[in-house]
Residue, then its C-alpha position, 0 to 999 in steps of 0.5 A: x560348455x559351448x555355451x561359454x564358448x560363444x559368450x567369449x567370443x562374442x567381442x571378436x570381429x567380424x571379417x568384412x570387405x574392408x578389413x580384407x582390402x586393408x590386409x592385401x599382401x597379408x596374411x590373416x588368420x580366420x575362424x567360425x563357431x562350430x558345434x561338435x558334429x558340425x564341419x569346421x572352418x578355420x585357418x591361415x590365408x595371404x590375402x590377394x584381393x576382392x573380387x564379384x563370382x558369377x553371381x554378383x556376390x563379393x568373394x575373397x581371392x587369396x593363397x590358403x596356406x593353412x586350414x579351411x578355403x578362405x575362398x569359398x566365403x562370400x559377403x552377406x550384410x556387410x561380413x563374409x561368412x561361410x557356406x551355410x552362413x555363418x559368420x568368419x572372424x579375423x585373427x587366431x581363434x580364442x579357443x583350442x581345436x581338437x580332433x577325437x576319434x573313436x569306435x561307435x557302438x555298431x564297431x563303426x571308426x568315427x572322427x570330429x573336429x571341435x573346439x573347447x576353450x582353454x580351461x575346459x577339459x576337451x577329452x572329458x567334453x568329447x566323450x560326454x558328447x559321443x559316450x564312449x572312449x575317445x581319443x583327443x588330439x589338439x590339432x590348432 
């Protein structure tokens, strides 16, 4: 399924530098792909300004009103990406975001973030993926 995912999502545009300056004052969604079992990065932050870190790398200074830190993005060739490189689009992710909980076999509570597409069933794809009884809950 996630590989559907991405083929939809491949038109979607990449945050950079100068989409950023064009939207200080405003606020701007923002998302990166993820797979189940990986940490999430999506949200909602008005954008303040551009500014170098102590490392001489481009960084984003804004107010997170929702989501992920917005902030701990930095520029790589041109686009932000997230702390372990993946790329951050602009706007509203063109997926639905769940939350499943469930009981693993050792007795153990477990918890995830994950995305699946509007058509796709996400309980079915969450219990695949953790094989066992799962509770889902959109989230975004």
């Amino acid at each position: 399924m996630f590989n559907k995912a991405v083929t939809t999502m491949d038109q979607d545009t990449k945050l950079s530098a100068d989409y950023i300056d064009s939207q200080i004052g405003n606020v701007i969604e923002y998302y990166d792909r993820w797979e189940f079992g990986e940490e999430p990065f999506f949200g909602k932050a008005r954008i303040k300004g551009l500014a170098d870190d102590e490392f001489g790398k481009l960084r984003i200074i804004c107010e997170v009103l929702e989501g992920s830190d917005l902030e701990l993005a930095y520029e790589e060739e041109d686009n932000f990406v997230h702390s372990d490189n993946r790329p951050i689009y602009a706007g509203a992710p063109p997926f639905e975001i769940y939350s499943a909980n469930w009981i693993t076999t050792d007795g153990k509570k477990k918890k995830q973030t994950f995305i699946s597409l509007p058509n796709e069933n996400a309980r079915a794809y969450a219990a695949q993926l953790t094989n066992s009884k799962v509770v889902v809950k959109r989230i975004y």
